[in-house]
DSSP file (Angstrom, degrees, kcal/mol; ACC not computed):
  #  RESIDUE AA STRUCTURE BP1 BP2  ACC     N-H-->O    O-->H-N    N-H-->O    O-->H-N    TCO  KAPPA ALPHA  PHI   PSI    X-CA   Y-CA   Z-CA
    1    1 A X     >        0   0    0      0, 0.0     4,-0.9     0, 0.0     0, 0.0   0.000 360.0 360.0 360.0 -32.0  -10.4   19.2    4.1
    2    2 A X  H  >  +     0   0    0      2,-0.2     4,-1.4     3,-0.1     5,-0.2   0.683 360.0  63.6-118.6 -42.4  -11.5   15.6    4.5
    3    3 A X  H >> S+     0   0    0      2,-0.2     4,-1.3     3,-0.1     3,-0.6   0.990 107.7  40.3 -37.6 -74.0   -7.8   14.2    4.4
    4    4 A X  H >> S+     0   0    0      1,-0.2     3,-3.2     2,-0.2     4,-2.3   0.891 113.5  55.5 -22.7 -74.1   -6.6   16.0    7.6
    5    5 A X  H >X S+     0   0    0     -4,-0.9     3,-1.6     1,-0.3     4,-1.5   0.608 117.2  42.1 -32.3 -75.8  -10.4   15.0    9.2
    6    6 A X  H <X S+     0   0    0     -4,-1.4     4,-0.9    -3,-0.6    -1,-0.3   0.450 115.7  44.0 -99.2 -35.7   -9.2   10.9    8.2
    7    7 A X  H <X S+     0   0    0     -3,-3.2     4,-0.9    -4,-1.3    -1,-0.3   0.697 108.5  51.0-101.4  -9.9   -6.1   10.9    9.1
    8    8 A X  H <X S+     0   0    0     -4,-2.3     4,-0.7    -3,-1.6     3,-0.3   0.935 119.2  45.3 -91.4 -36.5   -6.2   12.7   12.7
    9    9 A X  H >X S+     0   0    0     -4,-1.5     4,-3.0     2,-0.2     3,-0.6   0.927 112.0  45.7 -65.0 -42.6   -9.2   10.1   13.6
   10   10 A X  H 3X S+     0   0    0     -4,-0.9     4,-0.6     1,-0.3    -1,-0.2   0.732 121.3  43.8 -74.3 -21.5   -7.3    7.1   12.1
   11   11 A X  H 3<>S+     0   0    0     -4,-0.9     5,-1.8    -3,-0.3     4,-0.4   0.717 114.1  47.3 -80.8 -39.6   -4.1    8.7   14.4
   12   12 A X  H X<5S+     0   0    0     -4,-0.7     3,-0.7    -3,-0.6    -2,-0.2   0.869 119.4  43.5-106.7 -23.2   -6.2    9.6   17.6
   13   13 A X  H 3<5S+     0   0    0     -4,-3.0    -2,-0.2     1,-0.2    -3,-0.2   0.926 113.2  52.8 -65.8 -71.6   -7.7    5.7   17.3
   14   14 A X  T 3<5S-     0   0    0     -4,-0.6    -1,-0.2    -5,-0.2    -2,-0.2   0.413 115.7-116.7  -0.1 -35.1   -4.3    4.3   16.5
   15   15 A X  T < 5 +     0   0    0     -3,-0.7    -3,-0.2    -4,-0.4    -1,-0.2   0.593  64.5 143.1  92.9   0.3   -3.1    5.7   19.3
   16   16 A X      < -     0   0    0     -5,-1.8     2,-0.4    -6,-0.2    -1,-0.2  -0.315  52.1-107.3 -88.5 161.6   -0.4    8.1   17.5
   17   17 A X    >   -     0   0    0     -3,-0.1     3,-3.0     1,-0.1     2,-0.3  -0.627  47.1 -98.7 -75.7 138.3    1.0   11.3   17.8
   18   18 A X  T 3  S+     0   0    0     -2,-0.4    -1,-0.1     1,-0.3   -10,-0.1  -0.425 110.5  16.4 -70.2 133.5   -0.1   13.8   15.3
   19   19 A X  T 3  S+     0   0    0     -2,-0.3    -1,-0.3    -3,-0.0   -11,-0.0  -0.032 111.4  75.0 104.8 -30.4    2.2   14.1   12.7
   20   20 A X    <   +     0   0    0     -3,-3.0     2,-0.5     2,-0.1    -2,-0.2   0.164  65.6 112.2-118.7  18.0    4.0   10.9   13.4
   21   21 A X  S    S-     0   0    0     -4,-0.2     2,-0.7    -5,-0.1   -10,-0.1  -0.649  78.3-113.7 -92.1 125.8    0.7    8.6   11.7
   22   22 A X        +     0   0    0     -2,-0.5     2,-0.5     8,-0.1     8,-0.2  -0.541  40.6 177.9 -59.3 109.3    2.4    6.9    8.1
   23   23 A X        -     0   0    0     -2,-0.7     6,-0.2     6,-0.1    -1,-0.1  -0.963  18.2-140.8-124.2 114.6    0.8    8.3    5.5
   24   24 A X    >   -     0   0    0      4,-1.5     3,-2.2    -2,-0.5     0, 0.0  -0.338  31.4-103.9 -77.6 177.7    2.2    7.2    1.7
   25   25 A X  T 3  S+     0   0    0      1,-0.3    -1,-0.1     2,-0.2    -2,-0.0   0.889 122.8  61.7 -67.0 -34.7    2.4    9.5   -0.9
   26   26 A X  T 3  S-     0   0    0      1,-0.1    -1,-0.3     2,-0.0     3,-0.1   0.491 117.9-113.3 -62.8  -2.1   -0.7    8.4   -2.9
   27   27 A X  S <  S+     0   0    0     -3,-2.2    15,-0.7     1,-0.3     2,-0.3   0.614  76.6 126.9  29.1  54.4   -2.5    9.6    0.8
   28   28 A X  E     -A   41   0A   0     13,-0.1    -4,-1.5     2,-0.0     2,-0.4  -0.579  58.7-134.7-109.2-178.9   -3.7    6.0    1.8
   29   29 A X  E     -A   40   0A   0     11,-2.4    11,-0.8    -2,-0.3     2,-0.2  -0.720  11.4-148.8-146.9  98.8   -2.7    5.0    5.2
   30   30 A X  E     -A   39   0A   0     -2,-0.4     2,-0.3    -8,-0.2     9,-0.2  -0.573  20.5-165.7-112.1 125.5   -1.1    1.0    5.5
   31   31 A X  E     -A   38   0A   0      7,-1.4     7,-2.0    -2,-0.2     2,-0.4  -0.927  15.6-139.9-124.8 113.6   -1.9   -0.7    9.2
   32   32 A X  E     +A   37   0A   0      5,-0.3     5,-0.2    -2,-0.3     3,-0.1  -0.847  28.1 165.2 -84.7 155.7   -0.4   -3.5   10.5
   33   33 A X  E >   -A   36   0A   0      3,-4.3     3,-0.8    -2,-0.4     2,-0.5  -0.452  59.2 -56.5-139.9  65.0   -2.8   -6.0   12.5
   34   34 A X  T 3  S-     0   0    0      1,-0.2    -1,-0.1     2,-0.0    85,-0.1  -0.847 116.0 -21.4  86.9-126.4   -1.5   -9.6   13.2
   35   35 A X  T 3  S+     0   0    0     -2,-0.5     2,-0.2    83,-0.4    -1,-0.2   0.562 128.6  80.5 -88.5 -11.3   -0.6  -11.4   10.5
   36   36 A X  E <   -A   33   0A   0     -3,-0.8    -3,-4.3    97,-0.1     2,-0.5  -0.594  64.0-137.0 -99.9 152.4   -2.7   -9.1    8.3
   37   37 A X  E     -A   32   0A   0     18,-0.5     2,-0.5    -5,-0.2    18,-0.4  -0.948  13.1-167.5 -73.2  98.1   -2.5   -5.5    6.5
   38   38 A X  E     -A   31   0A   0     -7,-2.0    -7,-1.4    -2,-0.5     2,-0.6  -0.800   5.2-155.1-104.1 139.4   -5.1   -3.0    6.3
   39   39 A X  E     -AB  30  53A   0     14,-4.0    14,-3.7    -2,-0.5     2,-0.6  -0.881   3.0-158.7-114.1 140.2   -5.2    0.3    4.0
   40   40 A X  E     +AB  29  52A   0    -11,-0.8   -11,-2.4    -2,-0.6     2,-0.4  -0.838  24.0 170.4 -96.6 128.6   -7.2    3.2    4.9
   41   41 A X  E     -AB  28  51A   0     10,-1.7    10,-1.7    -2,-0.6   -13,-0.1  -0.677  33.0-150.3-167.2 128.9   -7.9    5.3    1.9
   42   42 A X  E     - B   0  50A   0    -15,-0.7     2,-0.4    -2,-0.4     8,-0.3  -0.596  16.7-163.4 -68.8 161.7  -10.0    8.3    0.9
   43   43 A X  E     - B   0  49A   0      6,-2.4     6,-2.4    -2,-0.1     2,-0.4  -0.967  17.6-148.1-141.4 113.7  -11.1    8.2   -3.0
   44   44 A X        +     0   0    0     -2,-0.4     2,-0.2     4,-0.2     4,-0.1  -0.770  48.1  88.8-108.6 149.6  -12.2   11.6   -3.9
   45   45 A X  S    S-     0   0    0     -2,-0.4     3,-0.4     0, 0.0     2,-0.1  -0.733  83.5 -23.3-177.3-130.3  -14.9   12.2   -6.5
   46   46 A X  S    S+     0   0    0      1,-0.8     2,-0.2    -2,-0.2    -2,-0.1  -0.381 141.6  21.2-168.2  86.2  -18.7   12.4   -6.4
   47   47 A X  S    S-     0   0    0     -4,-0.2    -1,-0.8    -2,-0.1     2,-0.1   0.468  98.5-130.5-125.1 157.8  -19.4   11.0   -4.0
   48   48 A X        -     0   0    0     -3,-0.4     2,-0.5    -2,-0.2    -4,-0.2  -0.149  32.2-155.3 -61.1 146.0  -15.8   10.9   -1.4
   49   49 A X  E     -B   43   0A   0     -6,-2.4    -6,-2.4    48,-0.2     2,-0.3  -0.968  17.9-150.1-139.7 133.2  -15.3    7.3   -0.4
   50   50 A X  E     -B   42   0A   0     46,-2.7    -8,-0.2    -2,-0.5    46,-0.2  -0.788  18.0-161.0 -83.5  68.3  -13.6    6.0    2.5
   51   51 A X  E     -B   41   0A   0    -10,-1.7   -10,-1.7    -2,-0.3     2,-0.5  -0.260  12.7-176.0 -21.9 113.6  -11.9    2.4    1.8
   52   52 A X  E     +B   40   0A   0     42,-2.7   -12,-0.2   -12,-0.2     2,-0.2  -0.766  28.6 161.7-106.8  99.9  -11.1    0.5    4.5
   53   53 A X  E     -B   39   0A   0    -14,-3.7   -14,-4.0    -2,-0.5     2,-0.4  -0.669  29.7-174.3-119.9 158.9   -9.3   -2.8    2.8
   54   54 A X  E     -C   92   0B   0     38,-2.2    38,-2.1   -16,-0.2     3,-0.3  -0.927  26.4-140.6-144.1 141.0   -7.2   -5.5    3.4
   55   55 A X  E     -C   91   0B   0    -18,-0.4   -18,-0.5    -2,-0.4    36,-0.2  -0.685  26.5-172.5 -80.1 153.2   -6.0   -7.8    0.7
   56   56 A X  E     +     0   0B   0     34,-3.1     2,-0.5     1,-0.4    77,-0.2   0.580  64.3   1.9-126.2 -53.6   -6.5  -10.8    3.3
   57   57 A X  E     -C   90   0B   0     33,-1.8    33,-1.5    -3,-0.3    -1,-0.4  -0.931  65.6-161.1-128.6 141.9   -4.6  -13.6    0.6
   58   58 A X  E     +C   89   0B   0     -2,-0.5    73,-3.2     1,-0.2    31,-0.3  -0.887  67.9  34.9-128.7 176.9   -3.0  -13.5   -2.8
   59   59 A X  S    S+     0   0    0     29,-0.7     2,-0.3    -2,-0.3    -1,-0.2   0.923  85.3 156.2  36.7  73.4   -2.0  -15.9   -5.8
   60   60 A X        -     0   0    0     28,-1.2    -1,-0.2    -3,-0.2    28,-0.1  -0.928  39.3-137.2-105.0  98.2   -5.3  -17.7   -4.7
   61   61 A X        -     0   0    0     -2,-0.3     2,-0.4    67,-0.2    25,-0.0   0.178  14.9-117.2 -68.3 170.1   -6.8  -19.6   -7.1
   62   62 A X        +     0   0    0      4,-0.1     2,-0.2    24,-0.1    -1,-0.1  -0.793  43.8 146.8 -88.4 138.1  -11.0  -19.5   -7.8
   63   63 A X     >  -     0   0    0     -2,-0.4     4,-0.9     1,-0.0     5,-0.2  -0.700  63.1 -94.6-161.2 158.3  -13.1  -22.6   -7.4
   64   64 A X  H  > S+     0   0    0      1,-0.3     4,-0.8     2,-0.2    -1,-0.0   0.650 121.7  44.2 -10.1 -54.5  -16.3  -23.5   -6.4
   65   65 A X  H >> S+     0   0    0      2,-0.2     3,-3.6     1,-0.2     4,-2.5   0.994 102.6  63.3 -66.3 -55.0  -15.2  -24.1   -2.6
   66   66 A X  H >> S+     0   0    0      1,-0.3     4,-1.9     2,-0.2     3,-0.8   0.852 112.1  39.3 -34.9 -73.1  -13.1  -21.0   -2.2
   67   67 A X  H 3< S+     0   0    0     -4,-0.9     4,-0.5     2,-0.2    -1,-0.3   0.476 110.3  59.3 -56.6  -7.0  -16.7  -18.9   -2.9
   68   68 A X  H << S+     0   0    0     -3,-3.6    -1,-0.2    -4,-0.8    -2,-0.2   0.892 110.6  44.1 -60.1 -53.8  -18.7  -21.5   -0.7
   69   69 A X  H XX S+     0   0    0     -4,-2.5     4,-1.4    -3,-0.8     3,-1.2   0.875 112.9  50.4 -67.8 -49.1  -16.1  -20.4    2.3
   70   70 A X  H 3X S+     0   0    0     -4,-1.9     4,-2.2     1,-0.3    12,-0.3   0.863 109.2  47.4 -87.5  -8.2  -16.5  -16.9    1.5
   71   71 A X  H 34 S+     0   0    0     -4,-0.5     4,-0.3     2,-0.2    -1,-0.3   0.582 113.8  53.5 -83.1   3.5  -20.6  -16.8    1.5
   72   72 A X  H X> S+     0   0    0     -3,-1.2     3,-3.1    -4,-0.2     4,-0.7   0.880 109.8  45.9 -72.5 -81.8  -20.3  -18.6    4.6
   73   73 A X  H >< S+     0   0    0     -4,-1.4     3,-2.0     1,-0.4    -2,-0.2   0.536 111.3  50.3   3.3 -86.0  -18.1  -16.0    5.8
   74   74 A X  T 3< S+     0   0    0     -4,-2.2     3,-0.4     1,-0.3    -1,-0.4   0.482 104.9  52.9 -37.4 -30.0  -20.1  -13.3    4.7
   75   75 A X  T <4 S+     0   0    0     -3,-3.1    -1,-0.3    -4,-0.3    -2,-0.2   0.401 108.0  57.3 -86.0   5.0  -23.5  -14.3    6.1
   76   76 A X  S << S+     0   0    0     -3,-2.0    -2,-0.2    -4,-0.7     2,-0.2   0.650 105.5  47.2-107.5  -7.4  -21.7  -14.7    9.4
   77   77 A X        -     0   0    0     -3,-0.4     2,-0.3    -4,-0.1    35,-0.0  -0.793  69.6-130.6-124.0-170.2  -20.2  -10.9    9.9
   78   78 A X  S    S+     0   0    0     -2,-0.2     2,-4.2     3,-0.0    -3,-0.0  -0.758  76.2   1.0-125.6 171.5  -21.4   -7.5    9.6
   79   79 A X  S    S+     0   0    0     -2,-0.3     2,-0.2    15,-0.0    16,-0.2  -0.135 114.9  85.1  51.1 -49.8  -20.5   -4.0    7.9
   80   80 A X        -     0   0    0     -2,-4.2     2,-0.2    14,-0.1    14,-0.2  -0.633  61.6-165.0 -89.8 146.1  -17.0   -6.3    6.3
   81   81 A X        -     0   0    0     12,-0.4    12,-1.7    -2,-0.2     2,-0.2  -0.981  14.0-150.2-125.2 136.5  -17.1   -8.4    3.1
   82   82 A X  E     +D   92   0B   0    -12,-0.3     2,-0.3    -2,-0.2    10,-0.2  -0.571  30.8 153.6 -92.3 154.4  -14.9  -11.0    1.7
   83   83 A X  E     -D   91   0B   0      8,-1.1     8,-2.7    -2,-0.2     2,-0.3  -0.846  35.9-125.1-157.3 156.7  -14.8  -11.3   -2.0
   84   84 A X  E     -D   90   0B   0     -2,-0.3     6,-0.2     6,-0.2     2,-0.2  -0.803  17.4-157.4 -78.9 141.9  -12.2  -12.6   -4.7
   85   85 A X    >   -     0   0    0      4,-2.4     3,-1.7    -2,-0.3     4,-0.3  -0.699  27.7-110.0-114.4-168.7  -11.3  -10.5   -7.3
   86   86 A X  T 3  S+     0   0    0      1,-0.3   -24,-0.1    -2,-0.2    -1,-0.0   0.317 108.6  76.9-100.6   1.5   -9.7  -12.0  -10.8
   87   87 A X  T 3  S-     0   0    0      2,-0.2    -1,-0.3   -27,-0.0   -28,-0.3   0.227 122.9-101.2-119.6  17.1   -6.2  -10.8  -10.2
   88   88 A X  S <  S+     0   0    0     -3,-1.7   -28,-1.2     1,-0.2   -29,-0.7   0.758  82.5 134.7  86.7  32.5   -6.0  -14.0   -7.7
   89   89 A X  E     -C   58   0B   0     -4,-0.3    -4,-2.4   -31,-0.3     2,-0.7  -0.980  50.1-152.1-129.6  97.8   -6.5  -11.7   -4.5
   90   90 A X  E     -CD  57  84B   0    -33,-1.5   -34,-3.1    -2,-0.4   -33,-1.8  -0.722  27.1-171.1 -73.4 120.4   -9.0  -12.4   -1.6
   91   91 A X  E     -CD  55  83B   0     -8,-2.7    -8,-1.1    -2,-0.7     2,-0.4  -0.896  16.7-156.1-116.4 127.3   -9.9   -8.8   -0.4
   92   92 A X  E     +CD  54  82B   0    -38,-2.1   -38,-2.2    -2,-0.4     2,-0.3  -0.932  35.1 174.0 -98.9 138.2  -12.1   -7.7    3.2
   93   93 A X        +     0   0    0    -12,-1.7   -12,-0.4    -2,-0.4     2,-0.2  -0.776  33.9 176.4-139.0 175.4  -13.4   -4.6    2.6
   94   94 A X        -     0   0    0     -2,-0.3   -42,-2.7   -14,-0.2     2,-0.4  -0.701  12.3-169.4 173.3 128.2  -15.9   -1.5    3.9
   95   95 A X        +     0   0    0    -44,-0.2     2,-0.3    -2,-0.2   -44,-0.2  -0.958   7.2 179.7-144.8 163.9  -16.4    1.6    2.3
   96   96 A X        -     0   0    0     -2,-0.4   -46,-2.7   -46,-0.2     2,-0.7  -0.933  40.2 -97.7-143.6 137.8  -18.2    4.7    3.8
   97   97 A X    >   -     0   0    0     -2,-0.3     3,-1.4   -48,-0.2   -48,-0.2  -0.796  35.5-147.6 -57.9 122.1  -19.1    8.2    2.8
   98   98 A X  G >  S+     0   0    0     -2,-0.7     3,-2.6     1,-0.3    -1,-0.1   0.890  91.0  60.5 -53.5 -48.1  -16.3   10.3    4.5
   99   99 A X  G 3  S+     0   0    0      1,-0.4    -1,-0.3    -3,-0.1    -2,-0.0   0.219 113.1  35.1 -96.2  -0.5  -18.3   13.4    5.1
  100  100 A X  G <  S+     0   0    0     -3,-1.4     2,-0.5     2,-0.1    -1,-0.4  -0.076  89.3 113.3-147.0  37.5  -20.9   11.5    7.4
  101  101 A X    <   -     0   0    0     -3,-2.6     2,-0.1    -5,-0.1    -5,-0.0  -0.951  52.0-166.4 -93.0 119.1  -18.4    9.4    8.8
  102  102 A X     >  -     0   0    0     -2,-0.5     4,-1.4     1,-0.1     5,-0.2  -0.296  37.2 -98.8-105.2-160.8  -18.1   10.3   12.5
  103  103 A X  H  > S+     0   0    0      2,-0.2     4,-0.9     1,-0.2    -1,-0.1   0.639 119.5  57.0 -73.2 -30.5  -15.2    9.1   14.7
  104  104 A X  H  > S+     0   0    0      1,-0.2     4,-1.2     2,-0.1    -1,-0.2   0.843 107.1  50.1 -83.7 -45.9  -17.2    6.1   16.3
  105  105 A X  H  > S+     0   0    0      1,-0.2     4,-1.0     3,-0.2    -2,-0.2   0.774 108.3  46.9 -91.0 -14.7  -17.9    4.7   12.9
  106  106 A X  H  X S+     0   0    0     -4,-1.4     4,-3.2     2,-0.2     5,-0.4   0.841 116.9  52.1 -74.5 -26.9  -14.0    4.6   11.1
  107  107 A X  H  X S+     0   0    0     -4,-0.9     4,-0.6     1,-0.2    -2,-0.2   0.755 100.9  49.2 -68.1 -18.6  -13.1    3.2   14.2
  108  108 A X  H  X S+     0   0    0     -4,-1.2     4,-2.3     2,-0.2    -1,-0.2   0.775 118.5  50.1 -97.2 -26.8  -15.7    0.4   14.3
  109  109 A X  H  X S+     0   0    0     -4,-1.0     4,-2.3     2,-0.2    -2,-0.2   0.977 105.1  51.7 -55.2 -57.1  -14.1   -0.2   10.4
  110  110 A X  H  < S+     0   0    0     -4,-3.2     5,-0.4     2,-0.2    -2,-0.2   0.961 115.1  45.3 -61.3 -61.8  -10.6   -0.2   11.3
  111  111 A X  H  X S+     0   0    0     -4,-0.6     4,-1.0    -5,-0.4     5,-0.2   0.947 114.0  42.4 -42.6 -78.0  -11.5   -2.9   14.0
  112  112 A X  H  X S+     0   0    0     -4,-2.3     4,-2.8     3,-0.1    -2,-0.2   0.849 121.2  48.2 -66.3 -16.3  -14.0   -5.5   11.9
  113  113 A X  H >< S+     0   0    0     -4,-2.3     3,-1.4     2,-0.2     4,-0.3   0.852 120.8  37.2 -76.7-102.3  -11.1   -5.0    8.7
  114  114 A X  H 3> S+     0   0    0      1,-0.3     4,-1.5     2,-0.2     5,-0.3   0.528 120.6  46.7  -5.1-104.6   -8.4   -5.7   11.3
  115  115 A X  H 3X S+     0   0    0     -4,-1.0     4,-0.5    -5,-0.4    -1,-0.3   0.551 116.5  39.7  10.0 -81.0  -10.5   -8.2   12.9
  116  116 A X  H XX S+     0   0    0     -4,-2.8     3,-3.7    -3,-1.4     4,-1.8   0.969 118.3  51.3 -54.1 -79.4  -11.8  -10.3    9.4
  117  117 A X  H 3> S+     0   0    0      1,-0.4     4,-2.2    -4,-0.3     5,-0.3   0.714 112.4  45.7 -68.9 -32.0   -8.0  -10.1    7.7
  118  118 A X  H 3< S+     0   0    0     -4,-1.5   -83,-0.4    -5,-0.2    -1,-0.4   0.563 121.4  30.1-101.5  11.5   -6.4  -11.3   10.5
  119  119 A X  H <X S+     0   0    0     -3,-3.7     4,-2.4    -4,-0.5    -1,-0.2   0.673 126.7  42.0-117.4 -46.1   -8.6  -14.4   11.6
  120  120 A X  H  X S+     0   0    0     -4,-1.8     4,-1.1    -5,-0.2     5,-0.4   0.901 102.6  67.2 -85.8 -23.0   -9.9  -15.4    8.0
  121  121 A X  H  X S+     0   0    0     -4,-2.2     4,-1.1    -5,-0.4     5,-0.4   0.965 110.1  42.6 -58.1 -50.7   -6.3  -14.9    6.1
  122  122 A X  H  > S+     0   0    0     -5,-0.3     4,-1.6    -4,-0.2    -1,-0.2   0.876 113.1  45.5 -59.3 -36.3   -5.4  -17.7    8.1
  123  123 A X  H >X S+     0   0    0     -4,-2.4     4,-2.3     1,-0.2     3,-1.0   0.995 119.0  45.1 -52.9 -63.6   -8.5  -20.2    7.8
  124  124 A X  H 3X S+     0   0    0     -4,-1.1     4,-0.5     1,-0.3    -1,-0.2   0.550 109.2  53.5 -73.6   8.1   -8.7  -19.7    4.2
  125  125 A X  H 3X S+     0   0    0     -4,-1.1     4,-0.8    -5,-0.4    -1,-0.3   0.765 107.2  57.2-105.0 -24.5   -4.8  -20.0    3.6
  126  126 A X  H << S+     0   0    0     -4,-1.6    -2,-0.2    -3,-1.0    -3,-0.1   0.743 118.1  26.7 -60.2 -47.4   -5.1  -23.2    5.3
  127  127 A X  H  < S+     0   0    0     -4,-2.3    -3,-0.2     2,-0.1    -2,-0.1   0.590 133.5  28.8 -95.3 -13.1   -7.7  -24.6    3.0
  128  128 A X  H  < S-     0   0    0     -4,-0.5   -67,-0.2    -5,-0.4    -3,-0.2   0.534 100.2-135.8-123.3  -3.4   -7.3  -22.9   -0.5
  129  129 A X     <  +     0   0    0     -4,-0.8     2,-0.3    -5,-0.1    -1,-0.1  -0.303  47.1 134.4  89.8-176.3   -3.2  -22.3    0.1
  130  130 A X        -     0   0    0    -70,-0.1     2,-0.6   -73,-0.1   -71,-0.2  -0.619  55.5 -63.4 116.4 180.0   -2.1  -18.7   -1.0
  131  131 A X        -     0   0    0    -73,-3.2   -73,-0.1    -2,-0.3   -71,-0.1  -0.644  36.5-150.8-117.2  94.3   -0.1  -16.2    0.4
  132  132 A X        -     0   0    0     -2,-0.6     3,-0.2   -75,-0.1   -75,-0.1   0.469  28.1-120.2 -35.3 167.9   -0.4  -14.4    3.5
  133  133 A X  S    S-     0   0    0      1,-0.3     2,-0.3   -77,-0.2   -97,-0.1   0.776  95.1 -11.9 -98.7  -0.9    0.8  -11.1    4.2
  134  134 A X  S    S-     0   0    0    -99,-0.0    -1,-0.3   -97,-0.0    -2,-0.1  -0.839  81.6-101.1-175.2 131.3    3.1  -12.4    7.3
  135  135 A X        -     0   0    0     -2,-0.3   -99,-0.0    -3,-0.2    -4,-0.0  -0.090  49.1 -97.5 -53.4 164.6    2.8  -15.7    8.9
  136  136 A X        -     0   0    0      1,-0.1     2,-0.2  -101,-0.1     3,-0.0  -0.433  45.8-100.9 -71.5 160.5    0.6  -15.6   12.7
  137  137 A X        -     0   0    0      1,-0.1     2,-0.3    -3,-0.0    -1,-0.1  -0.399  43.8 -96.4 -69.1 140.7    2.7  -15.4   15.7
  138  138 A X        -     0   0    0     -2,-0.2     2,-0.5     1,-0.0    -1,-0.1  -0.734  36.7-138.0 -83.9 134.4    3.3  -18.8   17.7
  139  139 A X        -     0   0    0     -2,-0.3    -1,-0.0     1,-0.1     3,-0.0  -0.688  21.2-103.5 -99.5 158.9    1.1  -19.2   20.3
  140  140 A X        -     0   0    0     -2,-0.5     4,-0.2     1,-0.0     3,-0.1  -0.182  45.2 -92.6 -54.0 140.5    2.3  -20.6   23.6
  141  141 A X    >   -     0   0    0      2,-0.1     3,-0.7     1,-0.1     2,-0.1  -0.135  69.4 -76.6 -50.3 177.9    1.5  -24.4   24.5
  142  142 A X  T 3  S+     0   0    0      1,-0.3    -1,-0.1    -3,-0.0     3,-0.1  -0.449 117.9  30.7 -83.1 162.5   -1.6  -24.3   26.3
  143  143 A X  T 3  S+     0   0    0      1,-0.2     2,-0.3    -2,-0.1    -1,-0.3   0.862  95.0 104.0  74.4  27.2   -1.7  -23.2   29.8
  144  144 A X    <   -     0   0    0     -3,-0.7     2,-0.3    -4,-0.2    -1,-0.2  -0.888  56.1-150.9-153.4 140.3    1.4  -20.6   29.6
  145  145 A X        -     0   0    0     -2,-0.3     2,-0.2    -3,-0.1    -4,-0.1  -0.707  28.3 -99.0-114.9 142.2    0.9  -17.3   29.4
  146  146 A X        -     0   0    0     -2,-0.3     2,-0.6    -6,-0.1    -1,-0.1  -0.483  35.8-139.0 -62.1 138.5    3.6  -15.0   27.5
  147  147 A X        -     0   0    0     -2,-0.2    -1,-0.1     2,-0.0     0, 0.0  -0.629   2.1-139.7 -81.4  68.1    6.1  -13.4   29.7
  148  148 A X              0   0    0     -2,-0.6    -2,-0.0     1,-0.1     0, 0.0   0.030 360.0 360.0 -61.5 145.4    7.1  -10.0   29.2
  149  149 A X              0   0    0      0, 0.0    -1,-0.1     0, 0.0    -2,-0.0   0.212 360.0 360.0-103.7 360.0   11.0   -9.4   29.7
């Protein structure tokens, strides 16, 4: 009952046609956003979780600085959090009860996860190295606007 409910909001934000939103087999649901990923995913149990994640860097080593940057980080946004985990993975995250998650509030998830992977993968790949999940777009010198063609 709460798959359908997850996936027709993450489809009507998204902008998709019903039916035509990518859902892998395991039922999580993989976003591109810039240079960054996000996965949507229910975890049923007791209590249902809603994920909203994005591995933001990988083969990123630990040190001191790396966890300076991200508790800066973290005291500067809200609802998303950076953390490392041990398998050399900087991960933004937000997780929700499904079942009093209304429409307003997956949407405002799928935004700050977007949002965080696709501005910090690059700061923090820039100072601790690692690997992104697609390099940034070039932006145009300044003062020129892209053209569409």
């Amino acid at each position: 009952m709460l798959r359908p409910y997850v996936e027709k909001v993450v489809g009507d934000y998204l902008g998709i046609a019903p039916g035509k939103l990518i859902v892998n087999d395991d039922g999580s649901i993989p976003i591109t956003a810039g240079s960054a990923d996000y996965t949507i995913r229910l975890v049923e149990g007791d209590p249902n979780v809603l994920q909203v994640y994005s591995v933001v860097l990988q083969e990123v080593e630990k040190s001191p600085e790396l966890f300076e940057a991200l508790n800066a980080i973290n005291r500067d946004l809200f609802f998303t959090r950076l953390f490392w985990l041990d398998d050399k993975r900087v991960i933004a995250g937000i997780e929700m009860i499904p079942e009093s998650a209304d429409k307003e509030e997956i949407a405002n998830a799928c935004k700050s996860i977007s949002w965080a992977a696709d501005k910090y993968d690059t700061e923090l790949h820039g100072k601790f190295g690692g690997k992104m999940a697609r390099a940034d777009e070039p932006q145009p010198p300044d003062g020129e606007k892209p053209v569409d063609v």
